[in-house]
SEKOL-741902 format. One record per atom (N, C-alpha, C): x, y, z; residue number from 1; chain; atom name. Coordinates in pm, 1 decimal, decimal comma. Layout:
<atoms>
> X Y Z seq mol atom
> X Y Z NUM A CA
...
</atoms>
This chain:
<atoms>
> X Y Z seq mol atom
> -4519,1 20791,4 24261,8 1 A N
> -4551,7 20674,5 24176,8 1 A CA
> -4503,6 20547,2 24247,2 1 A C
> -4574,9 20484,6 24248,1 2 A N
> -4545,4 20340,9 24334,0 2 A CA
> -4453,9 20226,5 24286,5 2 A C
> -4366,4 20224,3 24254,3 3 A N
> -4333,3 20080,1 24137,3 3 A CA
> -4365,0 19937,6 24160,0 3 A C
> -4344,5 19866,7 24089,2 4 A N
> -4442,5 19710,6 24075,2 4 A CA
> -4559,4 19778,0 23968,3 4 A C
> -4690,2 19636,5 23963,9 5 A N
> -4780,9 19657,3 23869,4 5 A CA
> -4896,8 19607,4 24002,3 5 A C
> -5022,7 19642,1 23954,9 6 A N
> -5098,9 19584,4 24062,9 6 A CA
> -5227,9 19453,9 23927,7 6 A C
> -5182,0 19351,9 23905,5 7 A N
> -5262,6 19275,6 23774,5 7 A CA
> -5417,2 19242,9 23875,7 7 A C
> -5492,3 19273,0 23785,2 8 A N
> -5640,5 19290,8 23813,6 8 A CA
> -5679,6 19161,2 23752,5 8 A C
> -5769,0 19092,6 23805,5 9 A N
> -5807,7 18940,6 23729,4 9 A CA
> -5992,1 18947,0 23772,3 9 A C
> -6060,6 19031,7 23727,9 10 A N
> -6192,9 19040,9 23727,0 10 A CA
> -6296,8 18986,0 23595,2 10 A C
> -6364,9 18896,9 23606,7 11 A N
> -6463,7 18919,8 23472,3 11 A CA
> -6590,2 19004,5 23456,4 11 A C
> -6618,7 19092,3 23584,3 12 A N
> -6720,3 19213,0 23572,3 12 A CA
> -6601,8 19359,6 23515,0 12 A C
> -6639,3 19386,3 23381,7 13 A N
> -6565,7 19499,9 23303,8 13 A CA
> -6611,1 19605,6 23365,4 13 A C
> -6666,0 19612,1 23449,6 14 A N
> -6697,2 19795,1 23516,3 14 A CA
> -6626,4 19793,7 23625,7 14 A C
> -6622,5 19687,8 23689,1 15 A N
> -6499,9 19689,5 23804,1 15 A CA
> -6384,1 19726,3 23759,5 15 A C
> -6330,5 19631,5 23648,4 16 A N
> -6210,2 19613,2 23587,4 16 A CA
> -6143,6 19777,7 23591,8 16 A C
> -6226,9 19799,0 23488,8 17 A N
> -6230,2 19938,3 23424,3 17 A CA
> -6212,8 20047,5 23537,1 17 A C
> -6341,8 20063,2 23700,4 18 A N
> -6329,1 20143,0 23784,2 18 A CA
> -6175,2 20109,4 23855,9 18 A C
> -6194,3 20016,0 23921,2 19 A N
> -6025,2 19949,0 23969,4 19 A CA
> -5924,8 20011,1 23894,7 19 A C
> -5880,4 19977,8 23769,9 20 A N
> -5757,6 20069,4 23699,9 20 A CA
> -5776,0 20188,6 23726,9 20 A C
> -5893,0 20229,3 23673,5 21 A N
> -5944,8 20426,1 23697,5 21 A CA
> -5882,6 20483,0 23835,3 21 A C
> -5878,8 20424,9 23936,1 22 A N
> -5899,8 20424,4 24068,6 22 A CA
> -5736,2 20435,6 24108,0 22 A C
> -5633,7 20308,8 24049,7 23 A N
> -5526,4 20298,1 24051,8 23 A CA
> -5459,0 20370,0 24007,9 23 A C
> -5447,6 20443,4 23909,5 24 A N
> -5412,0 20493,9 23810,4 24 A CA
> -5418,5 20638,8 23896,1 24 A C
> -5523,5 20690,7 23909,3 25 A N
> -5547,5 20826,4 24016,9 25 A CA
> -5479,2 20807,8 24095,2 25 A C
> -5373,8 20739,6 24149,9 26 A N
> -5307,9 20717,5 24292,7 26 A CA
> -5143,7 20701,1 24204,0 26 A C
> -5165,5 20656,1 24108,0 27 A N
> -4997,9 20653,9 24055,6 27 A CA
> -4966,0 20522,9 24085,0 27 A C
> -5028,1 20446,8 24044,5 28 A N
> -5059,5 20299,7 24036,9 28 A CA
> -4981,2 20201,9 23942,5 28 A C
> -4956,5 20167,1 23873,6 29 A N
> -4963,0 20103,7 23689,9 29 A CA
> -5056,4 19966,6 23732,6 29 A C
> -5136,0 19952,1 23661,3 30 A N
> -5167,6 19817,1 23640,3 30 A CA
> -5235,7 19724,2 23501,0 30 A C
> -5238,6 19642,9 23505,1 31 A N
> -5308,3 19540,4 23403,4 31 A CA
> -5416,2 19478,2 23460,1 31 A C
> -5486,2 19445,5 23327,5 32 A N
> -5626,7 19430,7 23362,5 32 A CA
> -5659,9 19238,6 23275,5 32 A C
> -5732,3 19150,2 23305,4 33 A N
> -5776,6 19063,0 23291,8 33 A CA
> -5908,5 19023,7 23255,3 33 A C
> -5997,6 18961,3 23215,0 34 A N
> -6133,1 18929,7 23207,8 34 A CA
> -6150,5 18756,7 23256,5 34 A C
> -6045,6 18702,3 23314,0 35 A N
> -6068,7 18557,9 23338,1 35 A CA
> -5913,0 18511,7 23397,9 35 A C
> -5941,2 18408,3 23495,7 36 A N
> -5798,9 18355,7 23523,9 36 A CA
> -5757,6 18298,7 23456,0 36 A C
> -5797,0 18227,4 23372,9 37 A N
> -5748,7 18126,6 23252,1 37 A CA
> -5675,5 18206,3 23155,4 37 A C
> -5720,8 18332,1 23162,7 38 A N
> -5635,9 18448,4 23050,8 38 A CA
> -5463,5 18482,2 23152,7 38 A C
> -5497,0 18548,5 23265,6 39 A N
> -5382,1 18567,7 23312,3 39 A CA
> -5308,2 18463,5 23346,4 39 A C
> -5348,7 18316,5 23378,6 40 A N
> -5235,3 18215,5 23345,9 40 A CA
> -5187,0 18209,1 23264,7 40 A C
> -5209,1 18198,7 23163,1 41 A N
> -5164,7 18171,4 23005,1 41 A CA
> -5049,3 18304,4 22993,7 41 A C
> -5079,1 18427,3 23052,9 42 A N
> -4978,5 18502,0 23047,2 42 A CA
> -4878,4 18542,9 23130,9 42 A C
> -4887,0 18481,5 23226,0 43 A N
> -4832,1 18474,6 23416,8 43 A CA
> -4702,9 18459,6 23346,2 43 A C
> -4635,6 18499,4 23405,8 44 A N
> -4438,3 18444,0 23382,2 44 A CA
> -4362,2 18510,9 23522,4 44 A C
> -4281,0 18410,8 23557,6 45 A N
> -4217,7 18431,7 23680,3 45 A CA
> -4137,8 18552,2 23686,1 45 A C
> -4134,6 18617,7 23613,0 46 A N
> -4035,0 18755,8 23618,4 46 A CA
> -4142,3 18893,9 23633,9 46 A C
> -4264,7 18870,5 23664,5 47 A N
> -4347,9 18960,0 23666,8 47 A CA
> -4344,4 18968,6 23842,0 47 A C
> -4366,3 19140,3 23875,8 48 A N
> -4340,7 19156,0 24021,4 48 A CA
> -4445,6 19323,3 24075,6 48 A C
> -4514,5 19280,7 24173,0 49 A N
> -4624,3 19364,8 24222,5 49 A CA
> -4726,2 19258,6 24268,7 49 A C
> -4838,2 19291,5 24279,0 50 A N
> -4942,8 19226,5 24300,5 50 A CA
> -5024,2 19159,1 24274,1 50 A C
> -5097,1 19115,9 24322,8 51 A N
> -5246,7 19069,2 24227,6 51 A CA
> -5375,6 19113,7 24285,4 51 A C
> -5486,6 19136,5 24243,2 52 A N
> -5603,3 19208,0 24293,9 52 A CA
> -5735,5 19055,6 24238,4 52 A C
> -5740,3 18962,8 24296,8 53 A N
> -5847,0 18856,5 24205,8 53 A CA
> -5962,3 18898,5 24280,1 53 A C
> -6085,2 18860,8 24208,5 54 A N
> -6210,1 18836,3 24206,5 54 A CA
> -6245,9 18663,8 24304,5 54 A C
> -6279,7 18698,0 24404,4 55 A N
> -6256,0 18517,9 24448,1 55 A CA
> -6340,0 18480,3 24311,8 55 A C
> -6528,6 18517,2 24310,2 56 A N
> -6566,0 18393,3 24202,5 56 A CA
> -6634,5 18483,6 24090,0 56 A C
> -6544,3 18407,7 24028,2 57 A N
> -6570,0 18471,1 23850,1 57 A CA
> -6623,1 18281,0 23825,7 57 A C
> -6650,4 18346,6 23640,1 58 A N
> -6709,2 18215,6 23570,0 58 A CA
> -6588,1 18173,6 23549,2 58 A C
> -6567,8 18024,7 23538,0 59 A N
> -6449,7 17969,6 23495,2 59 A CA
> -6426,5 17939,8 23573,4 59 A C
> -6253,0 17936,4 23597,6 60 A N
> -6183,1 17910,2 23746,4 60 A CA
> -6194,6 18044,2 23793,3 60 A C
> -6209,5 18008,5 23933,7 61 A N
> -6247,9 18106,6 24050,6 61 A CA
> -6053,5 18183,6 24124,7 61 A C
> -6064,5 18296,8 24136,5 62 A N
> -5957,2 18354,8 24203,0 62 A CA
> -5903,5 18273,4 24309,0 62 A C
> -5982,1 18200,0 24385,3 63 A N
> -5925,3 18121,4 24476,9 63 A CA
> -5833,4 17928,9 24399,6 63 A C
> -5898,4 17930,7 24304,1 64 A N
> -5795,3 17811,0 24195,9 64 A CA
> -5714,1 17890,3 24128,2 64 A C
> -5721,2 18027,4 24054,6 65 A N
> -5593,4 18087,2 23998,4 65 A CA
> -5493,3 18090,4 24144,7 65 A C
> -5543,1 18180,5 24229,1 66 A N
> -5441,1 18140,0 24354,4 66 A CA
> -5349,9 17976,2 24420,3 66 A C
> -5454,1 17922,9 24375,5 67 A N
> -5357,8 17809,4 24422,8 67 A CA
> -5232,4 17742,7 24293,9 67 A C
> -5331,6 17801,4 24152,6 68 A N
> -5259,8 17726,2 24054,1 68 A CA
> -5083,2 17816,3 24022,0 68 A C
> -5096,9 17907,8 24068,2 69 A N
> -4973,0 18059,2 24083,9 69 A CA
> -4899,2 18006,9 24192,2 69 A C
> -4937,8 17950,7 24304,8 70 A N
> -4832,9 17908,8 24433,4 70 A CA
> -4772,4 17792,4 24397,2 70 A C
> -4840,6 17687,7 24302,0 71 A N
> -4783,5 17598,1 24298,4 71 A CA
> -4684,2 17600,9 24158,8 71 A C
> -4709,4 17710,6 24119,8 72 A N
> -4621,1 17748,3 23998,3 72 A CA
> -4442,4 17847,2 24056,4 72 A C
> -4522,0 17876,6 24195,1 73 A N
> -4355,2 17927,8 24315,0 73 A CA
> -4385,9 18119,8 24251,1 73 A C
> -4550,9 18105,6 24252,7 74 A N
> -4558,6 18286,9 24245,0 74 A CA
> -4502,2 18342,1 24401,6 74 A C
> -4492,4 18447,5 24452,3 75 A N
> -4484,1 18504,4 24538,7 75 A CA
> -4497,9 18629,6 24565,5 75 A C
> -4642,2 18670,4 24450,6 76 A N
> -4711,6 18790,9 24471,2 76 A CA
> -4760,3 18808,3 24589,3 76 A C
> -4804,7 18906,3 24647,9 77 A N
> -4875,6 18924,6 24718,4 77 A CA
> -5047,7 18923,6 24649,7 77 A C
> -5104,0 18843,3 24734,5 78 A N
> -5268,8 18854,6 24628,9 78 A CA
> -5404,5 18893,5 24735,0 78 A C
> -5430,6 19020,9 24686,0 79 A N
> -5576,7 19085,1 24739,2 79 A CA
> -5674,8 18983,7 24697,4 79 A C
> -5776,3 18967,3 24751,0 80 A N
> -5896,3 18875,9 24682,5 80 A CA
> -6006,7 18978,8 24722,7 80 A C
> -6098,5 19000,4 24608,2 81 A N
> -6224,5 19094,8 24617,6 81 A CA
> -6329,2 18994,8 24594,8 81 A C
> -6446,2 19038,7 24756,2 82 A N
> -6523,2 18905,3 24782,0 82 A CA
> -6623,1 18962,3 24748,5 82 A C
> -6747,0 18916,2 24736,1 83 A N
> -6905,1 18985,0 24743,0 83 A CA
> -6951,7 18931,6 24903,7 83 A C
> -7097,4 18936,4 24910,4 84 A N
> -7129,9 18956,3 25078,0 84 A CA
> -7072,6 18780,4 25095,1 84 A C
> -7126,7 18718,8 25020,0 85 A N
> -7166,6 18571,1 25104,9 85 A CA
> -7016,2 18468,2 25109,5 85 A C
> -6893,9 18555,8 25082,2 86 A N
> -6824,1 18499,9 25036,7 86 A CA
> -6701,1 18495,1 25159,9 86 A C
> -6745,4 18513,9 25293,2 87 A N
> -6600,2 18520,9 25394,5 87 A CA
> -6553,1 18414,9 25424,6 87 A C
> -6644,1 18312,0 25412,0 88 A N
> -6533,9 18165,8 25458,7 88 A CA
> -6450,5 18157,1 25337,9 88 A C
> -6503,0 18187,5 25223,7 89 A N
> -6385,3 18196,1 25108,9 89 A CA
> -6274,5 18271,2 25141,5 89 A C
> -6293,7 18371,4 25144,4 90 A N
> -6200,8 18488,6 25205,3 90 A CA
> -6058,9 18419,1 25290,6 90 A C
> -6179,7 18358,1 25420,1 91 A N
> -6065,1 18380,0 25539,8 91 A CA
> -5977,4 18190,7 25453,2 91 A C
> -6018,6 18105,2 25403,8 92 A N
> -5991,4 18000,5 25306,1 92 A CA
> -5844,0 18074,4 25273,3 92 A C
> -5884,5 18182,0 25160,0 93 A N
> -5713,1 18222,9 25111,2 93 A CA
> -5644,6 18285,3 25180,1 93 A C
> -5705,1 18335,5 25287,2 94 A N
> -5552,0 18384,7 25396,7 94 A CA
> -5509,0 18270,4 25463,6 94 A C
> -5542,7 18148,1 25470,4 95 A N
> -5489,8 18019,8 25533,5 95 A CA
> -5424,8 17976,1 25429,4 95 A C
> -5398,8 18046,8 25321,3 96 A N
> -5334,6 17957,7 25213,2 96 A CA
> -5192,7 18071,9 25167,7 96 A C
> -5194,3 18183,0 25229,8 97 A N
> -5125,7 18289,0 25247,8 97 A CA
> -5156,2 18422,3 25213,1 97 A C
> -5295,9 18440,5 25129,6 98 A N
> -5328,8 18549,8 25074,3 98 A CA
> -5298,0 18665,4 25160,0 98 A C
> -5248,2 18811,3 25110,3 99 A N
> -5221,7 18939,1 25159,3 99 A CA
> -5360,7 19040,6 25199,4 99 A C
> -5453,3 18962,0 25175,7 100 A N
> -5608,8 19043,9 25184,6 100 A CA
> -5670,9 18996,0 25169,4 100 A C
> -5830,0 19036,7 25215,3 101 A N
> -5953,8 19028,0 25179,6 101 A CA
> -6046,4 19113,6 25159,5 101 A C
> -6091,0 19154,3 25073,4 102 A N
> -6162,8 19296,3 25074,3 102 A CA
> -6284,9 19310,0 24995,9 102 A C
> -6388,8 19305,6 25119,1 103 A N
> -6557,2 19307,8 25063,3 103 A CA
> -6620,1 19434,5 24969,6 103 A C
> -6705,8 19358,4 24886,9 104 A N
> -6741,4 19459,9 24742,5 104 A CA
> -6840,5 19493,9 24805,3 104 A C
> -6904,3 19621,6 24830,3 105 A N
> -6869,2 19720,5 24765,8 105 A CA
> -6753,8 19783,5 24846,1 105 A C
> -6647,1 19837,6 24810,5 106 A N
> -6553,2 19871,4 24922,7 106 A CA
> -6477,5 20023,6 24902,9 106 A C
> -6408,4 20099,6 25023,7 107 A N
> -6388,6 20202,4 25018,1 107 A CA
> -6281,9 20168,6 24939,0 107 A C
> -6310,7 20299,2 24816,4 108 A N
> -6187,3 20299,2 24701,7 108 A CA
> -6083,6 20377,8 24741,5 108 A C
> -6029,7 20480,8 24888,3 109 A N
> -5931,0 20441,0 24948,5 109 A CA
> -5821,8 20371,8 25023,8 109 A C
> -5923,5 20274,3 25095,3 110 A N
> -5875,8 20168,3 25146,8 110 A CA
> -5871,2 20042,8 25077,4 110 A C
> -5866,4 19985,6 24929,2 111 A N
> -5852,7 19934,9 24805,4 111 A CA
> -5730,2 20011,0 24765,9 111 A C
> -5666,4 20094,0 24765,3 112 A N
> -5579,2 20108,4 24682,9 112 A CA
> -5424,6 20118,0 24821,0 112 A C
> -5519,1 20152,1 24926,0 113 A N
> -5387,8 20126,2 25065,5 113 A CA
> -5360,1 20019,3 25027,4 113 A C
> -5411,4 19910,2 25064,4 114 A N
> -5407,8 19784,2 25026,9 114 A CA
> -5334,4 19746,6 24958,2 114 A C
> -5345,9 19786,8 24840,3 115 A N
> -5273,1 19768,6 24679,6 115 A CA
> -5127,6 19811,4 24684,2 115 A C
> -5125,9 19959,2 24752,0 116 A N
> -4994,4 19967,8 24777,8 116 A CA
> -4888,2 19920,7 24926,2 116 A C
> -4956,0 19902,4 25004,1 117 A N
> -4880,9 19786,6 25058,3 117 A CA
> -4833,5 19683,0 25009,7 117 A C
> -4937,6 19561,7 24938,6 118 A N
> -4888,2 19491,7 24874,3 118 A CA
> -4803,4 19481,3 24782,2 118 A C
> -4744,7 19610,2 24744,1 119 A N
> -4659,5 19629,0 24603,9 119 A CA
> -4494,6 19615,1 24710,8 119 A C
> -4542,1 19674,3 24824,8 120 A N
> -4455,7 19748,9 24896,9 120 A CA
> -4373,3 19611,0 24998,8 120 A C
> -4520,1 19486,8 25014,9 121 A N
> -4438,0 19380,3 25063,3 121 A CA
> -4325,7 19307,3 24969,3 121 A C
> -4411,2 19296,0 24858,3 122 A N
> -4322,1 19234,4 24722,0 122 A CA
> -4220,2 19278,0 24689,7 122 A C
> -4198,0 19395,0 24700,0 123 A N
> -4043,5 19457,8 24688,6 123 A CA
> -3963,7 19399,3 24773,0 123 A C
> -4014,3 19420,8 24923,2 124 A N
> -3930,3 19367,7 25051,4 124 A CA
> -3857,4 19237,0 25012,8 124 A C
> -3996,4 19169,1 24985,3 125 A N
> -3900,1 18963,1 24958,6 125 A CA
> -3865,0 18986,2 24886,3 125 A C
> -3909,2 19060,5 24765,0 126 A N
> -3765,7 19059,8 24685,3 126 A CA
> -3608,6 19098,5 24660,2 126 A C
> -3622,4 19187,8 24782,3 127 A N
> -3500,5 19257,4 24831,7 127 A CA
> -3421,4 19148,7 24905,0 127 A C
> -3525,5 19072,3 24985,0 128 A N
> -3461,3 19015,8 25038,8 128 A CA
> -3416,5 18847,5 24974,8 128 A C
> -3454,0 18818,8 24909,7 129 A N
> -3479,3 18700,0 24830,4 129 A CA
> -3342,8 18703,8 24759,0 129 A C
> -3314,8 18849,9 24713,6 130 A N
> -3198,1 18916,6 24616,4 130 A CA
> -3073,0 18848,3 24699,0 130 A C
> -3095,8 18942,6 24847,1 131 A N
> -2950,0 19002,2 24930,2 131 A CA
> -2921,0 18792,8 24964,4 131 A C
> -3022,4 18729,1 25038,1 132 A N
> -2992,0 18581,4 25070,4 132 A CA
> -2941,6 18522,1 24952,2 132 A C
> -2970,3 18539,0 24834,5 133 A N
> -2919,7 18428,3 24727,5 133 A CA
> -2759,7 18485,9 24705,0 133 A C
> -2710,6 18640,5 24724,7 134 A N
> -2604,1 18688,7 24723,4 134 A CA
> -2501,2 18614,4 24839,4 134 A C
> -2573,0 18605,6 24942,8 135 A N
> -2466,3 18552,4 25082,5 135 A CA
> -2425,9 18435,5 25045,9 135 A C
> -2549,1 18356,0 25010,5 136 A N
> -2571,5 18197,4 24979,8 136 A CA
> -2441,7 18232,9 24845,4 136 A C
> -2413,1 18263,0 24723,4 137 A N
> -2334,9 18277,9 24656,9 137 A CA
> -2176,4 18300,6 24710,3 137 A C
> -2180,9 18365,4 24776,9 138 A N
> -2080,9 18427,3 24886,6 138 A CA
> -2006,0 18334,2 24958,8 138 A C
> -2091,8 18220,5 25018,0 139 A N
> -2079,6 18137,6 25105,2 139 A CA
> -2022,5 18022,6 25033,0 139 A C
> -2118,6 18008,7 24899,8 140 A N
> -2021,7 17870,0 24821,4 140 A CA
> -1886,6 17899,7 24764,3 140 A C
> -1837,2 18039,3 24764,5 141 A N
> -1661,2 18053,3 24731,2 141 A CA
> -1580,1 18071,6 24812,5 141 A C
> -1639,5 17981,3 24910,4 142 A N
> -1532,7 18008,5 25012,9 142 A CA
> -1467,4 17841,8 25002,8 142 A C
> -1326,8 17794,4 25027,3 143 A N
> -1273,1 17666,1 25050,4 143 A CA
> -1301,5 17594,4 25134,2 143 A C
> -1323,6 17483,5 25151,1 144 A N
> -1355,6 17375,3 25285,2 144 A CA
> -1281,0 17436,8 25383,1 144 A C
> -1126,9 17454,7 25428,0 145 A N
> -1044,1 17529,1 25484,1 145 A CA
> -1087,2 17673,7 25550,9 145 A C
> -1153,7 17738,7 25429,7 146 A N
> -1174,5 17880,7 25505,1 146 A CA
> -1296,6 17854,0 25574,0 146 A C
> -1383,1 17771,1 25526,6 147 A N
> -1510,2 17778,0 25673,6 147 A CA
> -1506,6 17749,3 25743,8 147 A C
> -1376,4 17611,2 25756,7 148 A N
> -1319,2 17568,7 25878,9 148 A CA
> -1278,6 17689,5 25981,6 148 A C
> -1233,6 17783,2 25939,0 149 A N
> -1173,2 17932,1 25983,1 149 A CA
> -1274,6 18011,1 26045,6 149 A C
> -1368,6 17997,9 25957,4 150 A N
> -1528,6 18101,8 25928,2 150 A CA
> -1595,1 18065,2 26070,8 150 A C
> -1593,9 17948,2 26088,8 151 A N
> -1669,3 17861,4 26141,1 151 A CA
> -1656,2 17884,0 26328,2 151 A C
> -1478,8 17913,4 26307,1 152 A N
> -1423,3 17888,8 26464,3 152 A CA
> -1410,3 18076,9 26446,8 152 A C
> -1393,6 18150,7 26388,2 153 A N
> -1409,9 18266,8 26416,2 153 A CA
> -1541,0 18288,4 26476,7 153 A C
> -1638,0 18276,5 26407,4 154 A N
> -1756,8 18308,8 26449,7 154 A CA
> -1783,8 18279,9 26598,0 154 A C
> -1704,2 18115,3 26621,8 155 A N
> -1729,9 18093,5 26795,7 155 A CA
> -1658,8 18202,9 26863,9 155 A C
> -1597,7 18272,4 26765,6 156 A N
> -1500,7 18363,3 26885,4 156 A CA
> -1366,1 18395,2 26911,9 156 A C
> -1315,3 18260,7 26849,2 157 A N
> -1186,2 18167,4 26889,0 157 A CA
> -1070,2 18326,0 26843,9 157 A C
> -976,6 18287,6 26877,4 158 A N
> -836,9 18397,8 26877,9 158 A CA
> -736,9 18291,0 26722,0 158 A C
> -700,0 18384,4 26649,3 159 A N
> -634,5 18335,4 26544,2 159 A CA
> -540,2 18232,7 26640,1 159 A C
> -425,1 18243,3 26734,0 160 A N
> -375,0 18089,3 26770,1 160 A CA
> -437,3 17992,6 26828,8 160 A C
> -545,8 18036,7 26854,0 161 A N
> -620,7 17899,1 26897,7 161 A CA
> -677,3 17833,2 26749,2 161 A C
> -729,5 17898,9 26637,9 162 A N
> -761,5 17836,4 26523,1 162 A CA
> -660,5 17755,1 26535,6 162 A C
> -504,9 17853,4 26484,7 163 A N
> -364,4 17754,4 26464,1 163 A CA
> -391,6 17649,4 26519,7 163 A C
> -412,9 17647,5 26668,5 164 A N
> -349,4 17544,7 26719,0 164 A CA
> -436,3 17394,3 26680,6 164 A C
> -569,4 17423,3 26644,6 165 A N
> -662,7 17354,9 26656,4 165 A CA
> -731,2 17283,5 26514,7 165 A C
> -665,6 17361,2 26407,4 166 A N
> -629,2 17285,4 26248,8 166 A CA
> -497,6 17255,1 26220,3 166 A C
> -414,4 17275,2 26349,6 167 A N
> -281,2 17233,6 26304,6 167 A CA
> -203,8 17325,7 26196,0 167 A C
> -213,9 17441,6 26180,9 168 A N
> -144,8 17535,8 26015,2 168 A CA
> -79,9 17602,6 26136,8 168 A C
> -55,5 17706,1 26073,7 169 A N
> 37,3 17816,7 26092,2 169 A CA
> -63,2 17922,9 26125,1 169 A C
> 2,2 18031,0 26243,7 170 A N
> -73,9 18131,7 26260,3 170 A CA
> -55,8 18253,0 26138,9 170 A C
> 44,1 18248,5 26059,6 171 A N
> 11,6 18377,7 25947,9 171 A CA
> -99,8 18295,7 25837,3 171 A C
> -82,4 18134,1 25818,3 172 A N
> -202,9 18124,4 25735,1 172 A CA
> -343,7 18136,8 25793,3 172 A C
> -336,4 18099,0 25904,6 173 A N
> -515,5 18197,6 25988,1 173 A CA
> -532,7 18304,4 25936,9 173 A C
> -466,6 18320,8 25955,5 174 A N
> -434,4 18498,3 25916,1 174 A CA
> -502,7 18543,9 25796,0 174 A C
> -419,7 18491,6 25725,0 175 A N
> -439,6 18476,7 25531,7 175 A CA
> -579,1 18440,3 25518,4 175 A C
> -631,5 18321,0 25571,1 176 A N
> -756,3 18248,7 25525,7 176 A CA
> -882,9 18387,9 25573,9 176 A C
> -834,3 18436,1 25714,1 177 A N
> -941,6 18524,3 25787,7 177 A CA
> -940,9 18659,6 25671,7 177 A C
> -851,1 18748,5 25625,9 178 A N
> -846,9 18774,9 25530,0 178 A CA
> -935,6 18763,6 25395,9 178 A C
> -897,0 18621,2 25341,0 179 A N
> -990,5 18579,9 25243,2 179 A CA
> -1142,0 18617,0 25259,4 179 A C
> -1138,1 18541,5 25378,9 180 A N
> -1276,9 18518,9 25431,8 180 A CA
> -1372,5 18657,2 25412,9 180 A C
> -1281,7 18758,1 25501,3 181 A N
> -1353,1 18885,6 25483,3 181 A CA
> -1384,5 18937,6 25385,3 181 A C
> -1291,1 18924,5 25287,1 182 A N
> -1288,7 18997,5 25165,8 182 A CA
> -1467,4 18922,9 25026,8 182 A C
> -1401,1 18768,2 25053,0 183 A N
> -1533,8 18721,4 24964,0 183 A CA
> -1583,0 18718,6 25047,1 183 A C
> -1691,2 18773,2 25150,6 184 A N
> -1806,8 18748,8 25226,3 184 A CA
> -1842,1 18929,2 25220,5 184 A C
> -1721,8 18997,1 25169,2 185 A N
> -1755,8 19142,7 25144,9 185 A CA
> -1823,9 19217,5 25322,6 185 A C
> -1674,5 19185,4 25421,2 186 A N
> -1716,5 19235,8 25555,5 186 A CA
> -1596,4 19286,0 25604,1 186 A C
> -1600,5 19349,2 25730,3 187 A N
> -1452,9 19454,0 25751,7 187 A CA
> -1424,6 19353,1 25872,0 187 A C
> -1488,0 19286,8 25956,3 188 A N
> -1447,1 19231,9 26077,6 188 A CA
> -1579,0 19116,1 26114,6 188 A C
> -1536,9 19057,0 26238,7 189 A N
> -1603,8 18925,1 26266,3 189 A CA
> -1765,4 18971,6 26311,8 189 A C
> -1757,3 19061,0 26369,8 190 A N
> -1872,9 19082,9 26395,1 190 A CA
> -1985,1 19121,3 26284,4 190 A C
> -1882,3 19198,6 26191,1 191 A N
> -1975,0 19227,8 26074,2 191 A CA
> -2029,8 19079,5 26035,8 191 A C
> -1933,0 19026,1 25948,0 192 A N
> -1940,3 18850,6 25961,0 192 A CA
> -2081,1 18774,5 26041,0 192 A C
> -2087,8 18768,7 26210,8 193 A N
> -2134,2 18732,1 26230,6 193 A CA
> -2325,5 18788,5 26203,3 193 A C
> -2309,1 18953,9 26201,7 194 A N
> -2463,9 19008,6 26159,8 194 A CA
> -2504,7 18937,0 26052,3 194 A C
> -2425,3 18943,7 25926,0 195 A N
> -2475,7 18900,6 25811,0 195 A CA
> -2493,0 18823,5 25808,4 195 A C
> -2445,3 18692,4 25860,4 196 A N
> -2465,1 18534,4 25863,5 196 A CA
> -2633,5 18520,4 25980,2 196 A C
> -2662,3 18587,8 26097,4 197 A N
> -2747,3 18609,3 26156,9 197 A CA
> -2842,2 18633,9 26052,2 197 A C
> -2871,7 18725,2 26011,9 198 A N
> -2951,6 18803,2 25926,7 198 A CA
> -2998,7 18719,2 25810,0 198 A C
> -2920,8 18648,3 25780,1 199 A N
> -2967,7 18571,1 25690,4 199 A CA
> -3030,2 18394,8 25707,7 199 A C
> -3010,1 18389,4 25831,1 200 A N
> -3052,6 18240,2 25898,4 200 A CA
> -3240,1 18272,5 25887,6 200 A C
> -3267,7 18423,7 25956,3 201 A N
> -3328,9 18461,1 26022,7 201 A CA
> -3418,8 18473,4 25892,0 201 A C
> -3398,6 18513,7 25822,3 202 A N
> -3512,3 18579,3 25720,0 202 A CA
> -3595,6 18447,4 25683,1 202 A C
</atoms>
């Protein structure tokens, strides 16, 4: 079973309907739509998996629900299902970040790969979205003093050269390096320095 949801935003009901059918056979969960104007109205930022849009339905078109969701700070991953004449649309929402493009009529295995990748990227940023706001948390309880510490460890420096070079005492280096490890939740500098890497980087 895959976790996330994969939300379907189609106004042709036999798609709708085959799409879930389809998902669902694979161990899927998803929700289903008849208009973007419906799934805005019900969009809320705590919802996490995918999206599967229709670029052009009546109403607003999958490619304006897409833009109106980014500028709302969505960070689904979003499939767009095109008909033939529709690839400059297509390649349009992957310049805008879309996770797919995928022409109707299309293999209903490779529609649901798709689907679960995308469930599978969304987890990732959110994993990672999680672990950075934790460091970033991490990072603001530390004292002006200890990053001063944080700061010259990381260059490398030897606890008496800190001493010598904030002017304290070498057992309070000591103490602060200590601290340091403990709220940054690391055993040594190097650990220290991965996690601080790791998180520049993402």
């Amino acid at each position: 079973m895959s976790s996330g949801t994969a939300f379907l935003v189609d106004d042709d009901d036999a798609i709708r309907d085959a799409l879930a059918w389809l998902l669902r056979s694979r161990g899927v969960a998803s929700q289903a739509w008849s208009s973007a104007e419906a799934f805005l109205a019900d969009y809320r930022p705590d919802l996490n998996g995918c999206l599967v849009l229709d670029i052009r339905m009546s109403g607003m078109s999958g490619l304006e629900l897409f833009d109106q969701l980014l500028a709302l700070g969505c960070t689904m991953p979003a499939i767009f299902l095109t008909g033939h004449g529709d690839v400059p649309l297509a390649v349009q929402s992957l310049k805008k970040g879309a996770f797919d493009f995928i022409e109707k009529p299309c293999n209903d295995n490779e529609l649901v790969n798709r689907v679960i990748a995308a469930l599978q990227l969304d987890r990732e940023q959110r994993q990672h979205a999680a672990s950075t706001a934790s460091i970033e948390t991490r990072l603001r309880s530390l004292t002006n003093r200890e990053r001063e510490v944080m700061d010259r460890i990381l260059a490398g420096q030897y606890n008496k050269v800190i001493a010598a070079d904030l002017n304290i005492a070498m057992r309070t280096v000591e103490v602060h390096r200590a601290r340091i490890f403990e709220k940054m939740a690391v055993k040594s500098a190097v650990e220290l320095a991965q996690l601080l890497a790791g998180n520049q980087h993402g």
